[in-house]
C-alpha positions, 0 to 999 in steps of 0.5 A, a space after each residue: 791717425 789712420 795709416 793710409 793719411 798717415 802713407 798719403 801724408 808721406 807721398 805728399 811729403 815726398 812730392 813737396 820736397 821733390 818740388 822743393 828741390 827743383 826750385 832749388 836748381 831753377 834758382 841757382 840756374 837762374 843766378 848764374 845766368 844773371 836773371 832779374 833779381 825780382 823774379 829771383 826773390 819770387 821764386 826764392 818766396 814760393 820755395 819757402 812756402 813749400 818748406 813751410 807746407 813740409 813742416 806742417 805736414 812732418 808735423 802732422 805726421 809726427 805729433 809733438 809727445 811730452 815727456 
């Protein structure tokens, strides 16, 4: 892989987790201050899909090697 797909994967990598991690704090904001549980689990499912695209894009990044 080309090293500038490689940098662009990385900065998309950094992006996600920083998104990853505001719908972190937004969930637990919205636990404490008792929010309808719907809109918990909502939020909770889009957090996961971004774990997902993270993995997929670590993945991506570092290719599986066998030994």
């Amino acid at each position: 892989m080309p090293d500038q797909d490689q940098a662009e994967l990385r900065l998309g990598v950094a992006r996600l987790r920083q998104e990853h991690e505001d719908y972190d704090v937004a969930i637990n904001a919205m636990i404490q201050t008792g929010c309808d549980a719907l809109r918990i689990q909502r939020m909770k499912k889009k957090k996961l899909v971004i774990k997902d695209k993270i993995t997929k894009f670590e993945d991506m990044i570092i290719p599986d090697i066998i030994a």
